[in-house]
BATIDREN-98851 format. One record per atom (N, C-alpha, C, O): residue in three letters; x, y, z; residue number from 1; atom name. Coordinates in steps of 0.1 Angstrom, whole numbers, plus 5000, padded with zeros to 4 digits. Each point is the difference from the previous one (the first is absolute). Layout:
N
[site ALA,[X,Y,Z],NUM,CA]
...
This chain:
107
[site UNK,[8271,8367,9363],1,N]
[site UNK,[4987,5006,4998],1,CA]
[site UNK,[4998,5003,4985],1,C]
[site UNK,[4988,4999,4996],1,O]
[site UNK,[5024,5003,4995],2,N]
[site UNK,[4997,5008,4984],2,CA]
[site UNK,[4995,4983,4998],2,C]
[site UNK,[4988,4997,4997],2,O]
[site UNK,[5018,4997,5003],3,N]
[site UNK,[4994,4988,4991],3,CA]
[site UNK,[4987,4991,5003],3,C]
[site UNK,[4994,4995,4990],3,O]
[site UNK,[5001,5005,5028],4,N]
[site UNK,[4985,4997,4999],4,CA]
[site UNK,[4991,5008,4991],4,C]
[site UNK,[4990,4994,4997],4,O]
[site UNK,[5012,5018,4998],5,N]
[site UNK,[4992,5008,4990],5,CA]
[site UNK,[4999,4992,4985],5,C]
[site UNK,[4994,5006,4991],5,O]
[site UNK,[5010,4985,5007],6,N]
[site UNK,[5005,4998,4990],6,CA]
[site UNK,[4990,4988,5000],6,C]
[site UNK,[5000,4993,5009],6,O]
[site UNK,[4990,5004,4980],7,N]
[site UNK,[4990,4989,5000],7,CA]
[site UNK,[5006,4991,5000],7,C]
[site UNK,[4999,4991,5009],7,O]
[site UNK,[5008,5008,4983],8,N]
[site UNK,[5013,4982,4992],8,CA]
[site UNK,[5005,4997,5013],8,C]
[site UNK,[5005,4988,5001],8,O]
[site UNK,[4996,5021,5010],9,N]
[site UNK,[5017,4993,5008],9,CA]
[site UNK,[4989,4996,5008],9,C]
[site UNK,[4988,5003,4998],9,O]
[site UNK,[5017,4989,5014],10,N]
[site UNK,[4993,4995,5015],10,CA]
[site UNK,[5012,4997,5007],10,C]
[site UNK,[5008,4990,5000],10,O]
[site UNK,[4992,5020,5005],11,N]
[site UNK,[5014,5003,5015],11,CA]
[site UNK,[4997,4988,5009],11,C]
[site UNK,[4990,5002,5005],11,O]
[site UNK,[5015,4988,4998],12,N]
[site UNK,[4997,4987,5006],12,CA]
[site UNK,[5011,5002,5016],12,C]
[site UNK,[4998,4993,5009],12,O]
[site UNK,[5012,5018,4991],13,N]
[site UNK,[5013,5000,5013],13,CA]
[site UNK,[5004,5008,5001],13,C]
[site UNK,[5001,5003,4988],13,O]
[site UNK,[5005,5005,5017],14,N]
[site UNK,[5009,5007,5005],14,CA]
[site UNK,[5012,4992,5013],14,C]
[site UNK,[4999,4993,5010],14,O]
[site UNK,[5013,5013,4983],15,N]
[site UNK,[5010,4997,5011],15,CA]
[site UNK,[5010,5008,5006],15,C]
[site UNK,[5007,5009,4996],15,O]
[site UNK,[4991,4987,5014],16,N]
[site UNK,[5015,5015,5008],16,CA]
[site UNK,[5012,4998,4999],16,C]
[site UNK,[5008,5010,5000],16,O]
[site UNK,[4995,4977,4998],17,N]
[site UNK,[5019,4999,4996],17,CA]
[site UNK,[4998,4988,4989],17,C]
[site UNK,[4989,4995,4996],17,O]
[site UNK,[5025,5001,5000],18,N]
[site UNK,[5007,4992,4990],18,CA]
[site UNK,[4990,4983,5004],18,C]
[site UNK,[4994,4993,4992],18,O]
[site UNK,[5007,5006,5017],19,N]
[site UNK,[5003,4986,5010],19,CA]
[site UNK,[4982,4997,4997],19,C]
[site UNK,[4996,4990,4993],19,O]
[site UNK,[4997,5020,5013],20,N]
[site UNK,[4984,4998,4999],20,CA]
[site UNK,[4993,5000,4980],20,C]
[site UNK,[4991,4997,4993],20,O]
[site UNK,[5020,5007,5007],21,N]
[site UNK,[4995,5003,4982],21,CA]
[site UNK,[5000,4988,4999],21,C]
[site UNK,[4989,4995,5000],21,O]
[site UNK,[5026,4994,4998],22,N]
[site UNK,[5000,4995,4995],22,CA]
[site UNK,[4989,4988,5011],22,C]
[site UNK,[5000,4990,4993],22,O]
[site UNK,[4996,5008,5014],23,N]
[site UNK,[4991,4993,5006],23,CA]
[site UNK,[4984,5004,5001],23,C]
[site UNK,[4993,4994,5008],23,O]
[site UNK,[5004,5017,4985],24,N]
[site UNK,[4988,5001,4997],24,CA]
[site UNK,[5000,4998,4986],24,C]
[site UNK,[4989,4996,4998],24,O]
[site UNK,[5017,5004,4994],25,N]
[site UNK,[4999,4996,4984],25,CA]
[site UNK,[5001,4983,4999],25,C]
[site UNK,[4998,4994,4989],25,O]
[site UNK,[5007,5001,5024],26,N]
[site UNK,[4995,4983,4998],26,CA]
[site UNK,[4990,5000,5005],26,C]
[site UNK,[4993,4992,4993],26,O]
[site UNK,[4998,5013,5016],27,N]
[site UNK,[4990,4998,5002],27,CA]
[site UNK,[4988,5005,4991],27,C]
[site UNK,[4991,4992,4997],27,O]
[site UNK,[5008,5021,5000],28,N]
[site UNK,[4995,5004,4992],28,CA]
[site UNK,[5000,4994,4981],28,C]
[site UNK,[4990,5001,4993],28,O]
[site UNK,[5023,4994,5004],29,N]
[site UNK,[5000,5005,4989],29,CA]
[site UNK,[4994,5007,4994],29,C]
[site UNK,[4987,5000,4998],29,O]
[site UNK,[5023,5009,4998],30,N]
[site UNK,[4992,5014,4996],30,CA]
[site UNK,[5006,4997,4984],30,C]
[site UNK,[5009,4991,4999],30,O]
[site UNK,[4985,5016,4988],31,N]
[site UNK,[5009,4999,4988],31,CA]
[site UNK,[5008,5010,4995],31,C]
[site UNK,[5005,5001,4989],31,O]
[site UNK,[4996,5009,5023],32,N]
[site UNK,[5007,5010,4995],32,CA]
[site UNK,[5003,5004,5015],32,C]
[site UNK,[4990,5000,5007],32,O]
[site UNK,[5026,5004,5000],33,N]
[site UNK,[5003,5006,5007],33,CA]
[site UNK,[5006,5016,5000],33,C]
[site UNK,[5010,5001,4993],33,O]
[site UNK,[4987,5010,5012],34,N]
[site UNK,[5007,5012,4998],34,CA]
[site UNK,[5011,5001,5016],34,C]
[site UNK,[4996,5003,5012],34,O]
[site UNK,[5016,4994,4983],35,N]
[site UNK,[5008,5001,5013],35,CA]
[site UNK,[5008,5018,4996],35,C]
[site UNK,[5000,5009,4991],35,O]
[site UNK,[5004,4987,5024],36,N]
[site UNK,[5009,5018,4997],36,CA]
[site UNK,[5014,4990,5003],36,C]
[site UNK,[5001,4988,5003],36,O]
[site UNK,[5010,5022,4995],37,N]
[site UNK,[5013,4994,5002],37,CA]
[site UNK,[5004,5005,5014],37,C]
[site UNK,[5010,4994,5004],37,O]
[site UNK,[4986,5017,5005],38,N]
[site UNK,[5005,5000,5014],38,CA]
[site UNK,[4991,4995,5006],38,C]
[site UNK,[4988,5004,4999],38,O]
[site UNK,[5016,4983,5009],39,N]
[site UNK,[4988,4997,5011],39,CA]
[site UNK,[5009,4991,5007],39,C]
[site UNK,[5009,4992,4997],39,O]
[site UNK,[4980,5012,5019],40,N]
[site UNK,[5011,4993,5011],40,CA]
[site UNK,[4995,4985,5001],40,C]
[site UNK,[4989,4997,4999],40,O]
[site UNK,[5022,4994,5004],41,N]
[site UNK,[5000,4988,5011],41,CA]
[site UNK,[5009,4990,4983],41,C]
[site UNK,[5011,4994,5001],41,O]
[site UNK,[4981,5009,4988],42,N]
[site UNK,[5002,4997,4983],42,CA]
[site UNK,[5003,5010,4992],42,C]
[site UNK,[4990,5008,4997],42,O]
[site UNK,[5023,4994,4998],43,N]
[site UNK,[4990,5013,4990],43,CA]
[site UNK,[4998,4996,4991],43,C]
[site UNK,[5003,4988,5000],43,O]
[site UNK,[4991,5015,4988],44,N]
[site UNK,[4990,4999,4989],44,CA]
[site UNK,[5004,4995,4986],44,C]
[site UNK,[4993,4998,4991],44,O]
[site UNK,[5021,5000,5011],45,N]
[site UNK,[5011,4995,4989],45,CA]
[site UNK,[4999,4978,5006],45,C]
[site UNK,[4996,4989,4995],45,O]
[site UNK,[5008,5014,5016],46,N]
[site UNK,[5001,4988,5010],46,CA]
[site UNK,[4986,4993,4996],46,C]
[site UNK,[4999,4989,4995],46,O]
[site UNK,[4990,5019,5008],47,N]
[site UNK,[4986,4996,5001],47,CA]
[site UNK,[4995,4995,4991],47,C]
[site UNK,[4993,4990,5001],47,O]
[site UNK,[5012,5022,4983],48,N]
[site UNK,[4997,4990,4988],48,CA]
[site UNK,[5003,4992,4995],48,C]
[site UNK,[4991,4996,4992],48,O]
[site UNK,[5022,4998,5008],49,N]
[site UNK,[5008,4992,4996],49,CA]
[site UNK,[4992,4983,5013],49,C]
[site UNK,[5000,4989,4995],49,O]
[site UNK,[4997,5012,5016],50,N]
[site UNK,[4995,4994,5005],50,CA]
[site UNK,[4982,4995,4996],50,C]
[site UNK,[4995,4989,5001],50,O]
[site UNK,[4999,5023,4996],51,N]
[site UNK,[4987,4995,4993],51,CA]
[site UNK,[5002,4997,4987],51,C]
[site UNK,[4992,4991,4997],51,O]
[site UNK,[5016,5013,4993],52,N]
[site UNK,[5000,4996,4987],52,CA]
[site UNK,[5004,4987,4999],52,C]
[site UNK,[4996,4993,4991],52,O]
[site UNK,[5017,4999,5023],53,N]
[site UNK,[5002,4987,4998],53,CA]
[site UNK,[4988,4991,5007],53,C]
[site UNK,[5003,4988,4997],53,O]
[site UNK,[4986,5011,5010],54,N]
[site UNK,[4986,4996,5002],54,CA]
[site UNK,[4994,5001,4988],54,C]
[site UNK,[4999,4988,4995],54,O]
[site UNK,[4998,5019,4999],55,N]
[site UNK,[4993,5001,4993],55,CA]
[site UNK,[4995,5003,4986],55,C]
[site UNK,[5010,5002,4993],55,O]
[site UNK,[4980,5000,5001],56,N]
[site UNK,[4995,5009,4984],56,CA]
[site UNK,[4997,5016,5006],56,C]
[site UNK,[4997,5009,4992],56,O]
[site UNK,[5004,4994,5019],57,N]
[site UNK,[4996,5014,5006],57,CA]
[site UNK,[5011,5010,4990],57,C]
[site UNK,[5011,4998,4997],57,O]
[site UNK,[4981,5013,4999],58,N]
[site UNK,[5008,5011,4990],58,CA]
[site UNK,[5005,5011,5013],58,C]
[site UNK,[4991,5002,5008],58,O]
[site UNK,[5016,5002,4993],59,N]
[site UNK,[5006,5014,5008],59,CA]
[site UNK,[5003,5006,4991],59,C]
[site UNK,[5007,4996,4991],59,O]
[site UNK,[4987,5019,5009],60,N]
[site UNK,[5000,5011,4999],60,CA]
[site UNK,[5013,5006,5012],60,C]
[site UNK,[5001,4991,5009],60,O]
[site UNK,[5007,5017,4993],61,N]
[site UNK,[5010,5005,5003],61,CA]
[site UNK,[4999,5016,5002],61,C]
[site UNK,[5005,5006,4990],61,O]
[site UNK,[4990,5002,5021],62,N]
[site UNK,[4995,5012,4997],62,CA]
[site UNK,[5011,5006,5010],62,C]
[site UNK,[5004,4992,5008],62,O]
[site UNK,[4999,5016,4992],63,N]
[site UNK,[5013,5008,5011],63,CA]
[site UNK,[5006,5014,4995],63,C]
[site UNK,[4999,5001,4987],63,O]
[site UNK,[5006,5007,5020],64,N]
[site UNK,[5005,5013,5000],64,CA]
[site UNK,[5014,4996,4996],64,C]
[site UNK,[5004,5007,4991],64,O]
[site UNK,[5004,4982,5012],65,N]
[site UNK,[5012,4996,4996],65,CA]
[site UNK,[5000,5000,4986],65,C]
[site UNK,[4991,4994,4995],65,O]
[site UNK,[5018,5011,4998],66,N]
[site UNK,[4993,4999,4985],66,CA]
[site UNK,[5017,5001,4991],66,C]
[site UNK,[5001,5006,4989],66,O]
[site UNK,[5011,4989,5018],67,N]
[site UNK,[5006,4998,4996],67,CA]
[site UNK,[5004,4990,4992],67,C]
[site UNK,[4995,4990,5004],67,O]
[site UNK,[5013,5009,4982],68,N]
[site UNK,[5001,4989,4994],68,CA]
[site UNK,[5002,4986,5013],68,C]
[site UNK,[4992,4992,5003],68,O]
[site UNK,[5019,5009,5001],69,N]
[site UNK,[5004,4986,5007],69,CA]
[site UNK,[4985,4994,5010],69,C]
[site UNK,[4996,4989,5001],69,O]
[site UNK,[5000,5021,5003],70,N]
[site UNK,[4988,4994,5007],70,CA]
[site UNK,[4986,4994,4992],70,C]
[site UNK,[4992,4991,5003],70,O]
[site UNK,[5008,5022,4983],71,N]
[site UNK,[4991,4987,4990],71,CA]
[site UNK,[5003,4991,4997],71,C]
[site UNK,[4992,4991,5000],71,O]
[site UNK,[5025,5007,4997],72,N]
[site UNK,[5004,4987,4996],72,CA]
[site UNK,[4995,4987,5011],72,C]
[site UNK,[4992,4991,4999],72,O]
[site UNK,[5018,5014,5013],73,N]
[site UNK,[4992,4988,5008],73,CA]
[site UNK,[4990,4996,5002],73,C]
[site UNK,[4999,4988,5004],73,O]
[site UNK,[4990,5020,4995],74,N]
[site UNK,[4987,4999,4998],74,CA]
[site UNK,[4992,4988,4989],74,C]
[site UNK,[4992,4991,5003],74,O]
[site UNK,[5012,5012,4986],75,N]
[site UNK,[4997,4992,4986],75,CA]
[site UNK,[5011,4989,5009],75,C]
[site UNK,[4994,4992,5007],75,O]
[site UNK,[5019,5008,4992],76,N]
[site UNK,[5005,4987,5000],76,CA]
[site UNK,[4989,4990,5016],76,C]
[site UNK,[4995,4989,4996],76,O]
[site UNK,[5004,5014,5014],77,N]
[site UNK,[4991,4998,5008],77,CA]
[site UNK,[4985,4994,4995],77,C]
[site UNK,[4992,4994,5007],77,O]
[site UNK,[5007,5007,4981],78,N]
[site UNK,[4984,4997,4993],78,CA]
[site UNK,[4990,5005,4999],78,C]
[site UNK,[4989,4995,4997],78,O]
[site UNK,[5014,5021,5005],79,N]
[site UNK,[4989,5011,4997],79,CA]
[site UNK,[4997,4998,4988],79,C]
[site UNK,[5008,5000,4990],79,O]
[site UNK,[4978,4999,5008],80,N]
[site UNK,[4992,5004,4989],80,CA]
[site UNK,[5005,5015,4992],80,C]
[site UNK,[5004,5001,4988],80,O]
[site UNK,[4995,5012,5021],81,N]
[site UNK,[5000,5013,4993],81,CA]
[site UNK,[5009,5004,5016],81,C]
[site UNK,[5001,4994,5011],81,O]
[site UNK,[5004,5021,4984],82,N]
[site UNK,[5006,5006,5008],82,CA]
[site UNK,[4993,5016,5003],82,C]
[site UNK,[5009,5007,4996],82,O]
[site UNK,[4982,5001,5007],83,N]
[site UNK,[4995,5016,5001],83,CA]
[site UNK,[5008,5003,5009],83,C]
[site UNK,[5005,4994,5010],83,O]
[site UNK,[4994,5020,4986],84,N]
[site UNK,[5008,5011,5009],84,CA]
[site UNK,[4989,5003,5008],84,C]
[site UNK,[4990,5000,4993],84,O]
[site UNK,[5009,5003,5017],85,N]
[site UNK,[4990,5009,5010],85,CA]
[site UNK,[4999,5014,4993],85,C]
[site UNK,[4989,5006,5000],85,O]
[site UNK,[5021,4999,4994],86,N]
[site UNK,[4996,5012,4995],86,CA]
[site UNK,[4993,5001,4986],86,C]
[site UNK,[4997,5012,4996],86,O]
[site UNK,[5000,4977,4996],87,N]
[site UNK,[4992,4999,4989],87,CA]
[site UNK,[4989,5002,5007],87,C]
[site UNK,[4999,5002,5012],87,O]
[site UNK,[4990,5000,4976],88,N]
[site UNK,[4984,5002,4998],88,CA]
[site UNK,[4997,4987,5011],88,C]
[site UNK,[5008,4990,5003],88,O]
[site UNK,[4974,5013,5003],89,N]
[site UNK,[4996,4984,5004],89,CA]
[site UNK,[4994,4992,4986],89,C]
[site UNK,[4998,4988,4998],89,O]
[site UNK,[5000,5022,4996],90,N]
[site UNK,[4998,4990,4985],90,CA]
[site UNK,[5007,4991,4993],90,C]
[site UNK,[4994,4992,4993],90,O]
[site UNK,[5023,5011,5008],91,N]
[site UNK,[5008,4991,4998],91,CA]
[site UNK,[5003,4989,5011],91,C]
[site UNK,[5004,4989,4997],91,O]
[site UNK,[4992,5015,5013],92,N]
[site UNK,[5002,4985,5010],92,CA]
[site UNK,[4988,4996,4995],92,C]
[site UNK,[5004,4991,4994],92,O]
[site UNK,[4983,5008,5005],93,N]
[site UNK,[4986,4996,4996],93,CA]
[site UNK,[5002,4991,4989],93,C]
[site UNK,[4998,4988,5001],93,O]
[site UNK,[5008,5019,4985],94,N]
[site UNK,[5006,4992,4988],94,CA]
[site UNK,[5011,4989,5007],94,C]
[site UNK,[4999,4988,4997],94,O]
[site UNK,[5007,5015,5009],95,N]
[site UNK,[5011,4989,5002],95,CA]
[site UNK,[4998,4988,5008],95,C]
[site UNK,[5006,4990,5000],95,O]
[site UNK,[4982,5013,5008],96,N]
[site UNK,[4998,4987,5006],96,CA]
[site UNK,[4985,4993,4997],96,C]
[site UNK,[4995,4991,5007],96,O]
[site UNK,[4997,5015,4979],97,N]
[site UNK,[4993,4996,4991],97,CA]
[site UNK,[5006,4987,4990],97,C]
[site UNK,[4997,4988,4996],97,O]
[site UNK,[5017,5024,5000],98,N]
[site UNK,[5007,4989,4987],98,CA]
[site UNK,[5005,4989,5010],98,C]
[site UNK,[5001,4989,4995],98,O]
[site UNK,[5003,5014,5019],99,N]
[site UNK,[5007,4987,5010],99,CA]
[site UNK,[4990,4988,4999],99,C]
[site UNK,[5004,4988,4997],99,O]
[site UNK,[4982,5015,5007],100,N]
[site UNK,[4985,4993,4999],100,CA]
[site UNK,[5001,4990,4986],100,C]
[site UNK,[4999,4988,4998],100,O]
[site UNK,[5004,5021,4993],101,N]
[site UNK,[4993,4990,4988],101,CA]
[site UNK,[4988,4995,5000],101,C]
[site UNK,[4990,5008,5002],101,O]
[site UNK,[5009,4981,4997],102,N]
[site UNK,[4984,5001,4995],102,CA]
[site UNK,[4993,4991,5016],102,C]
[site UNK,[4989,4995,5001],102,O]
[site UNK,[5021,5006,5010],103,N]
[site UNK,[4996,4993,5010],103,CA]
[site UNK,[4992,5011,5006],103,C]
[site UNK,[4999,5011,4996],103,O]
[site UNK,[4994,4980,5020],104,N]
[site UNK,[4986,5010,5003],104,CA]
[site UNK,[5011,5006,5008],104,C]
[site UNK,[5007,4992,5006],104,O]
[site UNK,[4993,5023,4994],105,N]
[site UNK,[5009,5010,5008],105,CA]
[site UNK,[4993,5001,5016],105,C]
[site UNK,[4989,5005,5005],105,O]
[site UNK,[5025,4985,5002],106,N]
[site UNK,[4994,5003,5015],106,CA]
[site UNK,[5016,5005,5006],106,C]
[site UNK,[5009,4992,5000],106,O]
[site UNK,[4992,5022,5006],107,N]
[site UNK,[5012,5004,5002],107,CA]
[site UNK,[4999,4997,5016],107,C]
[site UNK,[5010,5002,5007],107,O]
């Protein structure tokens, strides 16, 4: 919901697990994905490392898990950025802005 407020972004999907993410971001291509790292059937480590090898799609990496080894896997996986769920939403906003670059932001 925070990010439809947002003029720049256009929310193009939503997914309920790992498995649909990564099969709505081929259909969709979106240019920017916001995965979390717990999710059932895929989780979100699984998920990005699966859309990042399809594609130019940027993942964003948002989760309560916020320990080093699970950022790591995250980045190694092909995340663009890593937020903590406990940061500001302005820092996830900047982070999957700078993920966008200068492409048209469809999350």
């Amino acid at each position: 919901m925070r990010l439809a407020l947002e003029p720049d972004f256009d929310v193009v999907g939503e997914a309920e697990n790992g498995a649909k993410a990564v099969e709505s971001c081929s259909r969709l291509s979106p240019s920017i994905v916001l995965m979390d790292v717990e999710m059932p059937v895929m989780d979100g480590i699984r998920a990005t490392a699966a859309i990042r090898e399809e594609g130019e799609t940027a993942v964003v990496v948002f989760s309560f898990h916020d320990d080093q080894g699970t950022v790591d896997r995250a980045l190694a996986a092909g995340a663009t950025a890593f937020v903590r769920k406990q940061q500001p939403a302005e820092e996830l906003i900047a982070a999957l802005r700078l993920a966008a670059g200068q492409k048209e932001r469809r999350v």
